[in-house]
PyMOL Python script that loads the backbone (N, CA, C, O; Angstrom):
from pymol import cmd

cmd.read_pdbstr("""\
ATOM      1  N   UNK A   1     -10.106  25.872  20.057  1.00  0.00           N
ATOM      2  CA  UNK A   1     -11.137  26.324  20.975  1.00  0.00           C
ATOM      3  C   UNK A   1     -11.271  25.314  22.114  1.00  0.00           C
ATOM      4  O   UNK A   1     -11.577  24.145  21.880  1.00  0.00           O
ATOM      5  N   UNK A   2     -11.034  25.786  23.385  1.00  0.00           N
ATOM      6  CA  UNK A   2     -11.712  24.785  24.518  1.00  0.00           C
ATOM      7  C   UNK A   2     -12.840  24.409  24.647  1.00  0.00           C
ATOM      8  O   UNK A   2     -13.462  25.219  23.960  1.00  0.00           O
ATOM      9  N   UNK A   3     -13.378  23.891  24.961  1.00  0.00           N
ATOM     10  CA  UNK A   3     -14.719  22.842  25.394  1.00  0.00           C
ATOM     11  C   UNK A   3     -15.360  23.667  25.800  1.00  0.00           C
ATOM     12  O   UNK A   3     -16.513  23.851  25.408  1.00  0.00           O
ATOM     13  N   UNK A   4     -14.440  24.794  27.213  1.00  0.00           N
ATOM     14  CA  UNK A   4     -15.383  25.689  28.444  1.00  0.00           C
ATOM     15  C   UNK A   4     -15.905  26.671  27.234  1.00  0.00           C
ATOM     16  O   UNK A   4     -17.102  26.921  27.377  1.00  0.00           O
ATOM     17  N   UNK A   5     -15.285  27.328  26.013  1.00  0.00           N
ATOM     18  CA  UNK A   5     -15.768  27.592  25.421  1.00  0.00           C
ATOM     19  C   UNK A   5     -17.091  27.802  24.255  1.00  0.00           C
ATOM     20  O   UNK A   5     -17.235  28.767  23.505  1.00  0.00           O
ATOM     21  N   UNK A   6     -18.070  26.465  24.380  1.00  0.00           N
ATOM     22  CA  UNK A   6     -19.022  26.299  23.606  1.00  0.00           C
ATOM     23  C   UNK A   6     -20.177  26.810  24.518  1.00  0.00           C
ATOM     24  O   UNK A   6     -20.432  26.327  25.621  1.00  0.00           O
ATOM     25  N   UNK A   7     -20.694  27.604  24.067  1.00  0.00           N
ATOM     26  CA  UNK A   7     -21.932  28.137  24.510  1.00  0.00           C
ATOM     27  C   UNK A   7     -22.933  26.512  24.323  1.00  0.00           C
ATOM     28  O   UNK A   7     -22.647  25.503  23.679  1.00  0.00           O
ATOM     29  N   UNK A   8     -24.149  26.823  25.179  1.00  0.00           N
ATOM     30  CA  UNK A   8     -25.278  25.571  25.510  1.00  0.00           C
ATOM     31  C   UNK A   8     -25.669  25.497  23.999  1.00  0.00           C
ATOM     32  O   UNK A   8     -25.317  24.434  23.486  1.00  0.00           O
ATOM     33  N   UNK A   9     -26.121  26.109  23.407  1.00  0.00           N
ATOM     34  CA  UNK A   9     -26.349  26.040  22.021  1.00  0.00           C
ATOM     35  C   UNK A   9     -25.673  24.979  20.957  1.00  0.00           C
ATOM     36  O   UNK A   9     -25.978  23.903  20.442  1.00  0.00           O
ATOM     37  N   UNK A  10     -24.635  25.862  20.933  1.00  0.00           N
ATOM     38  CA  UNK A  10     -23.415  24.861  20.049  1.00  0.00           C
ATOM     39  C   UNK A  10     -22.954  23.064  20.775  1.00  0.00           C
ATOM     40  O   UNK A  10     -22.542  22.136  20.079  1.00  0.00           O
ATOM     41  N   UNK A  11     -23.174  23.012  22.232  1.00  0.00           N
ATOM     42  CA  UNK A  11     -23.342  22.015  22.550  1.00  0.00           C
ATOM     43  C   UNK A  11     -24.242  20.856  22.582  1.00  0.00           C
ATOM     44  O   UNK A  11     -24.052  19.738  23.060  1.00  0.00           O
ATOM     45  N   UNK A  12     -25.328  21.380  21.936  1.00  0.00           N
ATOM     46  CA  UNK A  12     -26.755  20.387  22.075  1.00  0.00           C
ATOM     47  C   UNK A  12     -26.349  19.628  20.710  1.00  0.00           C
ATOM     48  O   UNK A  12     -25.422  19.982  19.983  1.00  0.00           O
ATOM     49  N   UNK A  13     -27.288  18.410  20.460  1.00  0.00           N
ATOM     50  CA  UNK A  13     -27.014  17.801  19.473  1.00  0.00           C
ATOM     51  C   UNK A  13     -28.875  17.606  19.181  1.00  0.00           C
ATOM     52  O   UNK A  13     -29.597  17.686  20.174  1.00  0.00           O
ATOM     53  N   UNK A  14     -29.477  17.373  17.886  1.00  0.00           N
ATOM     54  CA  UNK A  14     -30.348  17.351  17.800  1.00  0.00           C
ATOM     55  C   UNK A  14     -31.086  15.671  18.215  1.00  0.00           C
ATOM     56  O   UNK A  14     -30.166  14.967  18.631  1.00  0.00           O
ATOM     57  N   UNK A  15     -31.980  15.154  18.210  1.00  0.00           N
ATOM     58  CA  UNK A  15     -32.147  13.824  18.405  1.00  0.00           C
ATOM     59  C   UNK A  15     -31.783  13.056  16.799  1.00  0.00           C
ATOM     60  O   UNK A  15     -31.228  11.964  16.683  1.00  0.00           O
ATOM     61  N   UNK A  16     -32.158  13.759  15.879  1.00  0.00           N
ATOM     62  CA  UNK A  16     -32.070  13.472  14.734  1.00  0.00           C
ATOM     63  C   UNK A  16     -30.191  13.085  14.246  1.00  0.00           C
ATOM     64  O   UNK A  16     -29.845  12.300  13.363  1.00  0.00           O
ATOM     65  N   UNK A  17     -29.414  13.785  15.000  1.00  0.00           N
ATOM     66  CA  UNK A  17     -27.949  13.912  15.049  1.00  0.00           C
ATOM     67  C   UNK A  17     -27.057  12.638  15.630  1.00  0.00           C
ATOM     68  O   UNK A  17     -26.061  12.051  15.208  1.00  0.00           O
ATOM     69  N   UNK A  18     -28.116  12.459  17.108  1.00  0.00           N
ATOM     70  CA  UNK A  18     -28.029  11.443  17.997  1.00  0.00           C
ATOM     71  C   UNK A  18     -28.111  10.233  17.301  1.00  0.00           C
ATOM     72  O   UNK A  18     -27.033   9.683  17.075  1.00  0.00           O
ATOM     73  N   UNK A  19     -29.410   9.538  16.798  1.00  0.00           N
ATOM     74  CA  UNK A  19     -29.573   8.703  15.751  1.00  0.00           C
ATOM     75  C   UNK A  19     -28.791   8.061  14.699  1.00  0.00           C
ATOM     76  O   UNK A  19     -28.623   6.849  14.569  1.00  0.00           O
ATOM     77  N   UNK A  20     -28.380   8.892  14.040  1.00  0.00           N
ATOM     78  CA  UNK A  20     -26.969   9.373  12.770  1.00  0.00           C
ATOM     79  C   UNK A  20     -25.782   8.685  13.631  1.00  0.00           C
ATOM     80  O   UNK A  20     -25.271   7.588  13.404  1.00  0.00           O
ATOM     81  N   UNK A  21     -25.543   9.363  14.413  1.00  0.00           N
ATOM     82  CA  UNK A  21     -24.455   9.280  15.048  1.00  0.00           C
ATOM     83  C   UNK A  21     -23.966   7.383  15.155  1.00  0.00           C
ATOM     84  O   UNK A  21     -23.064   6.709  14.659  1.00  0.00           O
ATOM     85  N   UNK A  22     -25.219   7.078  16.149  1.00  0.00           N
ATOM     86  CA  UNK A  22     -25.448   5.700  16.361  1.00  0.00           C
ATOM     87  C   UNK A  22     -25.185   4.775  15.470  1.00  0.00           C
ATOM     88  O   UNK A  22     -24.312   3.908  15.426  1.00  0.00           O
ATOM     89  N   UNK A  23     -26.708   5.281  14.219  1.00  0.00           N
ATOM     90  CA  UNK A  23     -26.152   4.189  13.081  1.00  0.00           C
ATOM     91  C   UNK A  23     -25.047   3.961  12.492  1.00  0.00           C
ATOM     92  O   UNK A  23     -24.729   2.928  11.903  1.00  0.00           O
ATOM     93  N   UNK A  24     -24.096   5.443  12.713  1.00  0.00           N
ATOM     94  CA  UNK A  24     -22.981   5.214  11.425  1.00  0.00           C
ATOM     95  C   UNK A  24     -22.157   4.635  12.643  1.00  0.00           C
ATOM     96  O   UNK A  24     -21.760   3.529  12.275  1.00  0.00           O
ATOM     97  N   UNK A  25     -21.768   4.862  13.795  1.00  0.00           N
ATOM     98  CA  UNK A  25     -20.510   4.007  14.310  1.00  0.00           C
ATOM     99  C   UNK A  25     -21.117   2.602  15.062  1.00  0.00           C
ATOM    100  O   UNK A  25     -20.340   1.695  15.360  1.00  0.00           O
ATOM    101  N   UNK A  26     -22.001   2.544  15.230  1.00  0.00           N
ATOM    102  CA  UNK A  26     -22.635   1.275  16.067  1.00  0.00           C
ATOM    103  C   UNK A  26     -23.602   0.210  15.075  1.00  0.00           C
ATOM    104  O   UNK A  26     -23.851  -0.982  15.249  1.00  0.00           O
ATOM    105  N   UNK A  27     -23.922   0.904  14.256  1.00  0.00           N
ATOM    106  CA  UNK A  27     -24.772   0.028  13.206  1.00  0.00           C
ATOM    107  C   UNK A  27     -25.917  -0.563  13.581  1.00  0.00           C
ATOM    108  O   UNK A  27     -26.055  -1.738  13.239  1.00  0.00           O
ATOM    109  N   UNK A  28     -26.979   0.074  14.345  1.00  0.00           N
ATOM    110  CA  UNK A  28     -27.976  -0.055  14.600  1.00  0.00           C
ATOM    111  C   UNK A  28     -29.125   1.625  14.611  1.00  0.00           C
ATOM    112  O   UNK A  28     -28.811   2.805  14.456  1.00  0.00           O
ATOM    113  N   UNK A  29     -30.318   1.030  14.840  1.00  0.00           N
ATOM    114  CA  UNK A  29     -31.073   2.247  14.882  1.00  0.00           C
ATOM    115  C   UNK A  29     -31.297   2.264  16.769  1.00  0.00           C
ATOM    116  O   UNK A  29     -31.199   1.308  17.539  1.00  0.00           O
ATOM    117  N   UNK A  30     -31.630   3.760  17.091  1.00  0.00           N
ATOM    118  CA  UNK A  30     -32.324   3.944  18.512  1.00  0.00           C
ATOM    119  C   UNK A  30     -33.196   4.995  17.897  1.00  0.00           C
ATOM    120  O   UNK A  30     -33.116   5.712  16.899  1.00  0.00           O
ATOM    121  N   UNK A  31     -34.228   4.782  19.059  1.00  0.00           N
ATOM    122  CA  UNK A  31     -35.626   5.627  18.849  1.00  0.00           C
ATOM    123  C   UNK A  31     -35.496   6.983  20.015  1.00  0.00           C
ATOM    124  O   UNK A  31     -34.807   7.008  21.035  1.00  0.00           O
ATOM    125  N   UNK A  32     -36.159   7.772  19.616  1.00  0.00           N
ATOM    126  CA  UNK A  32     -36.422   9.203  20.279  1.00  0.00           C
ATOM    127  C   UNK A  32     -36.404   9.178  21.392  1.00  0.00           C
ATOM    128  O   UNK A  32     -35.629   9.748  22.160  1.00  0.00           O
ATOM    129  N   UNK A  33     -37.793   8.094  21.735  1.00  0.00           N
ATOM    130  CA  UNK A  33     -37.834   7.655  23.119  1.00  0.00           C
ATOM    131  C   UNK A  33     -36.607   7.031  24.323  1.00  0.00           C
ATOM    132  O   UNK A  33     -36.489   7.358  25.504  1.00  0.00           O
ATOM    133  N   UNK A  34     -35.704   5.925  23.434  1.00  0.00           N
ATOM    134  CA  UNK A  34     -34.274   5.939  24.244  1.00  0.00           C
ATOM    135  C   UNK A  34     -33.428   6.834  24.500  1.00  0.00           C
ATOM    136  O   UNK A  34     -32.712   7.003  25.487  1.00  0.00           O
ATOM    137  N   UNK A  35     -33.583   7.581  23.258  1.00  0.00           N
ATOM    138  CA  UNK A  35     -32.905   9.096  23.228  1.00  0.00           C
ATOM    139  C   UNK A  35     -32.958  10.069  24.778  1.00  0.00           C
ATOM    140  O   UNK A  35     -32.017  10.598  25.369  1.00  0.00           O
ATOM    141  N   UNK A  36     -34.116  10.054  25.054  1.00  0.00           N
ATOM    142  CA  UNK A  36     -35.174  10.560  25.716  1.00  0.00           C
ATOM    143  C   UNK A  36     -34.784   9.917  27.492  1.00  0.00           C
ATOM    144  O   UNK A  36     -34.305  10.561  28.426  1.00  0.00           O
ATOM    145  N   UNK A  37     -35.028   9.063  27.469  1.00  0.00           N
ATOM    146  CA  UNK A  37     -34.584   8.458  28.826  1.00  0.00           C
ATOM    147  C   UNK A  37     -33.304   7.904  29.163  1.00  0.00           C
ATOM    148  O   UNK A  37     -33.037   7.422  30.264  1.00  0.00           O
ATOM    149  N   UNK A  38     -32.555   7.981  28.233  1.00  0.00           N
ATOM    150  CA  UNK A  38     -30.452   8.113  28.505  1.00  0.00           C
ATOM    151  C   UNK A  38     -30.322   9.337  28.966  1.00  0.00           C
ATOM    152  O   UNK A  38     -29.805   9.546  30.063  1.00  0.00           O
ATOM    153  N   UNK A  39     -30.848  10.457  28.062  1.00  0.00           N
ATOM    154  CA  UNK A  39     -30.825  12.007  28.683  1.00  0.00           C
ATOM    155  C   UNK A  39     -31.218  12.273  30.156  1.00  0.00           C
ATOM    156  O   UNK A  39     -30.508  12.867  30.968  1.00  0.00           O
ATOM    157  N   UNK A  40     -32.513  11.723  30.406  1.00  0.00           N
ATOM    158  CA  UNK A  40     -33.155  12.111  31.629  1.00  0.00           C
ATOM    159  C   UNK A  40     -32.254  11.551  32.717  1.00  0.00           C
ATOM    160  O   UNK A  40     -32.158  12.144  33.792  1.00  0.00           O
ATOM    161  N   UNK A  41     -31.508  10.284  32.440  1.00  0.00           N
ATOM    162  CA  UNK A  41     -30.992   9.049  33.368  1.00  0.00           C
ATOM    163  C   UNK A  41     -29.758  10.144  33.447  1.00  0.00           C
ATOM    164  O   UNK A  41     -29.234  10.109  34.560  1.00  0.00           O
ATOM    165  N   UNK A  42     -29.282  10.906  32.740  1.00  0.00           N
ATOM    166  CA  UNK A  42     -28.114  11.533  33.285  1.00  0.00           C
ATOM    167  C   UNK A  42     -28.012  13.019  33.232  1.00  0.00           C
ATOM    168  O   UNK A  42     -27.022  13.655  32.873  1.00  0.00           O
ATOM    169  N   UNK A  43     -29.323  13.563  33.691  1.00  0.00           N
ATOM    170  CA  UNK A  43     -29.468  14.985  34.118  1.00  0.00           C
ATOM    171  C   UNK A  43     -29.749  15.764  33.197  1.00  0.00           C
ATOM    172  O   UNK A  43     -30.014  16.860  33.693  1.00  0.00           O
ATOM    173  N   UNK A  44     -29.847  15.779  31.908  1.00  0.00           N
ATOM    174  CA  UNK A  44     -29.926  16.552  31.029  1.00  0.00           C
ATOM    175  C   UNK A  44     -31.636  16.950  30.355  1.00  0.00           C
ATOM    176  O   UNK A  44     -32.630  16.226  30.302  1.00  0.00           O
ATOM    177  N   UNK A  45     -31.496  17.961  30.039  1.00  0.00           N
ATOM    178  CA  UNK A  45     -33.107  18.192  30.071  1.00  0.00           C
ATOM    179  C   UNK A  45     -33.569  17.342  28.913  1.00  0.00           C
ATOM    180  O   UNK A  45     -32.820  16.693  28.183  1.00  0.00           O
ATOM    181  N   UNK A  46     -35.035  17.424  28.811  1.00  0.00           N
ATOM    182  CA  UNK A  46     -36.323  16.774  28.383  1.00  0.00           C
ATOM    183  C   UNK A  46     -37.048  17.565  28.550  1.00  0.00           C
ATOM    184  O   UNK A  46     -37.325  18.242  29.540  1.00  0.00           O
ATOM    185  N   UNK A  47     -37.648  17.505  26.930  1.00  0.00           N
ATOM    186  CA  UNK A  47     -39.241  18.415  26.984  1.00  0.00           C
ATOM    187  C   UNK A  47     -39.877  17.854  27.246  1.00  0.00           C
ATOM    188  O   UNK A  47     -39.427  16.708  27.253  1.00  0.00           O
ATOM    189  N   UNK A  48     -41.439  17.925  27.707  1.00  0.00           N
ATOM    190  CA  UNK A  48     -42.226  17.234  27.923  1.00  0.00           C
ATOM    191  C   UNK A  48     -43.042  16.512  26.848  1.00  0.00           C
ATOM    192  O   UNK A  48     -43.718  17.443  26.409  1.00  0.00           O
ATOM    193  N   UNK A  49     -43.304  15.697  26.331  1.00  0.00           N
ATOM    194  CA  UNK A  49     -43.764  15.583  25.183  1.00  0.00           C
ATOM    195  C   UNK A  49     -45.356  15.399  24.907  1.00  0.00           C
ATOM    196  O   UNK A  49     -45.990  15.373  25.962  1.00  0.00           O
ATOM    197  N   UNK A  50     -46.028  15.287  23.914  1.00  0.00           N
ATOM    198  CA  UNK A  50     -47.429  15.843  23.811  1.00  0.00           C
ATOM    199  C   UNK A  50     -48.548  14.584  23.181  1.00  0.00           C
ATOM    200  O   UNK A  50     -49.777  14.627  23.119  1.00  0.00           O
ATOM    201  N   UNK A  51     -47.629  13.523  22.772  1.00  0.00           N
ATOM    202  CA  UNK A  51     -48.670  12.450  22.438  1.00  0.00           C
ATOM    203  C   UNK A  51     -48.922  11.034  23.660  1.00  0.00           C
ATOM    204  O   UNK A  51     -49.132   9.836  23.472  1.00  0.00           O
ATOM    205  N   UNK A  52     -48.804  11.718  24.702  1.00  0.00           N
ATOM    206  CA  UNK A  52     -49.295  10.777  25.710  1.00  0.00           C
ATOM    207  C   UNK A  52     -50.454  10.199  25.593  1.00  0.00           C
ATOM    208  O   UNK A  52     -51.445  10.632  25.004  1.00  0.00           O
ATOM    209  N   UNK A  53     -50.293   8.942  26.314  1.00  0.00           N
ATOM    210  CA  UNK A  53     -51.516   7.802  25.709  1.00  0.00           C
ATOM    211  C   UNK A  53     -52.403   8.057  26.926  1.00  0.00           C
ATOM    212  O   UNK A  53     -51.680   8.449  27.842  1.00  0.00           O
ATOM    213  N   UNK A  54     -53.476   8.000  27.237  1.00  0.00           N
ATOM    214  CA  UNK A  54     -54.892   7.951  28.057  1.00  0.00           C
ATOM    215  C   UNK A  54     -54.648   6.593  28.605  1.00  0.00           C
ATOM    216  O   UNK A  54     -55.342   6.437  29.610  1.00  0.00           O
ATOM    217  N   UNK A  55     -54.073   5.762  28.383  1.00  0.00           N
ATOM    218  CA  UNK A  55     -54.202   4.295  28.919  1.00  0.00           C
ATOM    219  C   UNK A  55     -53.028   4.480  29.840  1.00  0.00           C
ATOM    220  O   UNK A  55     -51.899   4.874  29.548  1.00  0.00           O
ATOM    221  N   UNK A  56     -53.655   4.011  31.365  1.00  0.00           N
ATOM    222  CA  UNK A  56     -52.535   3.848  32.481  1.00  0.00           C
ATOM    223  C   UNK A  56     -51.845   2.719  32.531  1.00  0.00           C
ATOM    224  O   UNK A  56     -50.750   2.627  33.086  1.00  0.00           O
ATOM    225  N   UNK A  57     -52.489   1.707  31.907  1.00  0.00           N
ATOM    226  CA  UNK A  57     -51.258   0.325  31.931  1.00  0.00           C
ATOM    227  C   UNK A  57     -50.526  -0.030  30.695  1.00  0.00           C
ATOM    228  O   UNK A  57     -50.002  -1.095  30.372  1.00  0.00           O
ATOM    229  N   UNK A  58     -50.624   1.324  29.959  1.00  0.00           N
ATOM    230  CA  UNK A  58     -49.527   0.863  28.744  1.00  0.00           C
ATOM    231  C   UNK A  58     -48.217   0.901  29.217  1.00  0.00           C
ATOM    232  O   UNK A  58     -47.622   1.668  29.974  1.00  0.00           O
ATOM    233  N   UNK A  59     -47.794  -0.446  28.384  1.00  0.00           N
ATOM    234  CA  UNK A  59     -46.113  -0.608  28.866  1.00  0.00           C
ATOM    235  C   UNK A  59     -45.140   0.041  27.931  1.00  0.00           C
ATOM    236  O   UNK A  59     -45.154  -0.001  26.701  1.00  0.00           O
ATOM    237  N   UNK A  60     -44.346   0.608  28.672  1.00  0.00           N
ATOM    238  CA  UNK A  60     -43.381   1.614  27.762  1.00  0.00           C
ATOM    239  C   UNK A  60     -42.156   0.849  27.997  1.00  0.00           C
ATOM    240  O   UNK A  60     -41.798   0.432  29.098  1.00  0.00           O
ATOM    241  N   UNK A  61     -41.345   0.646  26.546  1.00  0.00           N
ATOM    242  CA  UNK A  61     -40.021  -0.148  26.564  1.00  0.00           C
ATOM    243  C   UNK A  61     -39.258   0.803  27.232  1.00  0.00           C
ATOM    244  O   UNK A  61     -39.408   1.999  27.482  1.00  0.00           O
ATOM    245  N   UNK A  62     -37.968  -0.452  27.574  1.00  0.00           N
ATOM    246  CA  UNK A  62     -36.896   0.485  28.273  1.00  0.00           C
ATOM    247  C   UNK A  62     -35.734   0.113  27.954  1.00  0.00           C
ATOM    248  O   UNK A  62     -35.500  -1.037  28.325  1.00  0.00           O
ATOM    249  N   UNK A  63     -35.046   0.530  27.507  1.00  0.00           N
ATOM    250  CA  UNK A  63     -33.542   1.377  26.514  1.00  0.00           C
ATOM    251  C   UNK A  63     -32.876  -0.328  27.491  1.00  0.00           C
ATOM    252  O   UNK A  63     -32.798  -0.760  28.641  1.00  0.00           O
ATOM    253  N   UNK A  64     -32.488  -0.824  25.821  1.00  0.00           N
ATOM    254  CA  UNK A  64     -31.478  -1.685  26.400  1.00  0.00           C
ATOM    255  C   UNK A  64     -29.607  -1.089  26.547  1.00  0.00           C
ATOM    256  O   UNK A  64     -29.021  -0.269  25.841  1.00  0.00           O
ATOM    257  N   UNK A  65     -29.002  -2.026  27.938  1.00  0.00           N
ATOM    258  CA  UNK A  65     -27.596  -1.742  28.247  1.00  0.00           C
ATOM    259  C   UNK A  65     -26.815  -1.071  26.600  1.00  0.00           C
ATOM    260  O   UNK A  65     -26.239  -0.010  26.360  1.00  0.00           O
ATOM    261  N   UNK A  66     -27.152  -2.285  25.724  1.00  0.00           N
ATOM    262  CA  UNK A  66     -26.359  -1.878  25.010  1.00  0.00           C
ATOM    263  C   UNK A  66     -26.778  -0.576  23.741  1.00  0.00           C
ATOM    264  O   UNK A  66     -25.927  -0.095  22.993  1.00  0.00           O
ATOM    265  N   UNK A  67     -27.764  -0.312  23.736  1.00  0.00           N
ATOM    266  CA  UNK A  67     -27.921   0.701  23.078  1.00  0.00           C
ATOM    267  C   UNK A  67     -28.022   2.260  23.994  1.00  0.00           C
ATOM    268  O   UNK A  67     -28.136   3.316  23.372  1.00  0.00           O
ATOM    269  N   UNK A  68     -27.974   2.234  25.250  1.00  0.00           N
ATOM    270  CA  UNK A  68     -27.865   3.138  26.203  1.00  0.00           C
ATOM    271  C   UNK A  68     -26.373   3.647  26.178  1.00  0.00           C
ATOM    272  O   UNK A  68     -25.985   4.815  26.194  1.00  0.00           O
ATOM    273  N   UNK A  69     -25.460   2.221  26.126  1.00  0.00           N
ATOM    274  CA  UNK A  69     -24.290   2.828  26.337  1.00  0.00           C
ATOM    275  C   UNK A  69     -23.948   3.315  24.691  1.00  0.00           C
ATOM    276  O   UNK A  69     -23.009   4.108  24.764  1.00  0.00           O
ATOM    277  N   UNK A  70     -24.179   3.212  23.894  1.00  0.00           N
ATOM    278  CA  UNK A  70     -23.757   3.688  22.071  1.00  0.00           C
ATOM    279  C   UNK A  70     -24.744   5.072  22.397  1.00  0.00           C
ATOM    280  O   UNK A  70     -24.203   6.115  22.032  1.00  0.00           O
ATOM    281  N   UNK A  71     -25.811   5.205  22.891  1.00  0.00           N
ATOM    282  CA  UNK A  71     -26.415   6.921  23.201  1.00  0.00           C
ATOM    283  C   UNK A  71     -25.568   7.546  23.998  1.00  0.00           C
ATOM    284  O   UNK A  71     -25.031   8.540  23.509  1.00  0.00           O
ATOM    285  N   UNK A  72     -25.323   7.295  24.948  1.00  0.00           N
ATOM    286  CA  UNK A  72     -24.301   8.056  26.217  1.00  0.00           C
ATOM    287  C   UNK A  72     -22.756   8.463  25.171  1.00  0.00           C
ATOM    288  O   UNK A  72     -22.173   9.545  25.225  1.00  0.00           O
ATOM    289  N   UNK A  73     -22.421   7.480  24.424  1.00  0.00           N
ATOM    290  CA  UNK A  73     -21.229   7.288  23.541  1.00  0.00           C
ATOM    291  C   UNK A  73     -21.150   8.992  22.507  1.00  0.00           C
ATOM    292  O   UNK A  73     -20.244   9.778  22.231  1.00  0.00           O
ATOM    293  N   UNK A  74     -22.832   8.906  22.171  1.00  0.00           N
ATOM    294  CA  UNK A  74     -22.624   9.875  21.087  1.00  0.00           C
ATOM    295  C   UNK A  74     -23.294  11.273  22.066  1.00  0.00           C
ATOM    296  O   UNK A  74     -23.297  12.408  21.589  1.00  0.00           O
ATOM    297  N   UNK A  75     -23.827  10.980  23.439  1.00  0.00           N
ATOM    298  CA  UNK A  75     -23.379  12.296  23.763  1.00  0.00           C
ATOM    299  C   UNK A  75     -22.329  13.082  24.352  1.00  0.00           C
ATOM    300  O   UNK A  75     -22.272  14.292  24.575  1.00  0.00           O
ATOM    301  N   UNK A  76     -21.326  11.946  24.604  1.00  0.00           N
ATOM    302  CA  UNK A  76     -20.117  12.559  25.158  1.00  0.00           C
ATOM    303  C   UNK A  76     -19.543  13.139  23.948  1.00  0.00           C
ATOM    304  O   UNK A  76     -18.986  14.231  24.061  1.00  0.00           O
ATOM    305  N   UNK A  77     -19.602  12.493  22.650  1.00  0.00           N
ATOM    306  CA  UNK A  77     -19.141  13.143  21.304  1.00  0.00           C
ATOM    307  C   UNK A  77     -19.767  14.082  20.890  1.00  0.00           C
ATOM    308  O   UNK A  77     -19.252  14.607  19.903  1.00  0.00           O
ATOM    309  N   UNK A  78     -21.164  14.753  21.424  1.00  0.00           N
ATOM    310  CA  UNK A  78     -21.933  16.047  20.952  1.00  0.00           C
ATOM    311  C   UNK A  78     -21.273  17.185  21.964  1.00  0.00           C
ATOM    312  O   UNK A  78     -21.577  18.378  21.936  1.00  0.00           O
ATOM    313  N   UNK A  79     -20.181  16.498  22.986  1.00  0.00           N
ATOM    314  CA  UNK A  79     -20.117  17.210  24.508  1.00  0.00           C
ATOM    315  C   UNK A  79     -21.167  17.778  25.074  1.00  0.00           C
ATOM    316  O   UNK A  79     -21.291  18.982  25.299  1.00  0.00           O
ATOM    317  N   UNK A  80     -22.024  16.833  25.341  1.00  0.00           N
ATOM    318  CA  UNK A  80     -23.184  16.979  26.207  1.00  0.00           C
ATOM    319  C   UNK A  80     -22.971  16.206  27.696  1.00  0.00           C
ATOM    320  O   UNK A  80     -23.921  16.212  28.478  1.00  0.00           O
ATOM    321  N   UNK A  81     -21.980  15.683  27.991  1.00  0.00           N
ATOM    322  CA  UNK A  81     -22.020  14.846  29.035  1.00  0.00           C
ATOM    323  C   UNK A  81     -20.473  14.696  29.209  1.00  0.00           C
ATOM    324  O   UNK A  81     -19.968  14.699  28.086  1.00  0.00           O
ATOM    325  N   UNK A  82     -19.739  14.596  29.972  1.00  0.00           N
ATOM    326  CA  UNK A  82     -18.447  14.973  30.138  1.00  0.00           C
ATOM    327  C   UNK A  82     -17.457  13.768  31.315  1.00  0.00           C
ATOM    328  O   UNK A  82     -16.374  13.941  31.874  1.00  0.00           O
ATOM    329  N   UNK A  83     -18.300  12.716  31.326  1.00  0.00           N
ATOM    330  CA  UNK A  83     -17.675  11.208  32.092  1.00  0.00           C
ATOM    331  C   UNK A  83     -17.834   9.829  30.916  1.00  0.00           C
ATOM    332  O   UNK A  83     -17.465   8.699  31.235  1.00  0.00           O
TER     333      UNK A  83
END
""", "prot")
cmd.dss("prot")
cmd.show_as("cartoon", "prot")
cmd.util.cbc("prot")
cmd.orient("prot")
C-alpha cells in the first residue's frame, strides 16, 4: 500500500501511541503537553483543551530540543509529517 493511500484516520496516531513510541526507542517519557506543541510547531491540528488555569502568569514549560526532535521522530513514523 502507498502512503497517498492512508486515509486521515489511519494516519493519526493517538497521544497515548506517541508516548509508547518515545519510551520504547528513546527511553524517556514526554508529556501530552510536548506532544501538543511539536504538533502545533509543525501545522498539525490541536484541540483546544479544557483545564486552563485562571492565572495569567503561570509559566508553561517548553518542549526541550531533544525530546521535540524523538516527538517529530515518532510522527514521521505514525506518517503524520512527511520531512
Amino acid at each position: 500500500m502507498d502512503d497517498m493511500d492512508l486515509t486521515s484516520v489511519e494516519s493519526k496516531a493517538t497521544y497515548k501511541q506517541i508516548q509508547n513510541y518515545v519510551l520504547e526507542k528513546f527511553g524517556f517519557k514526554v508529556s501530552t503537553l510536548y506532544i501538543a506543541q511539536v504538533k502545533k510547531k509543525h501545522g498539525l491540528e490541536v484541540r483546544e483543551h479544557y483545564n486552563i488555569s485562571k492565572n495569567e502568569k503561570q509559566k508553561i514549560p517548553q518542549c526541550t530540543i531533544e525530546k521535540e526532535e524523538a516527538i517529530l521522530d515518532a510522527l514521521k513514523h505514525f506518517k503524520m509529517v512527511y520531512y
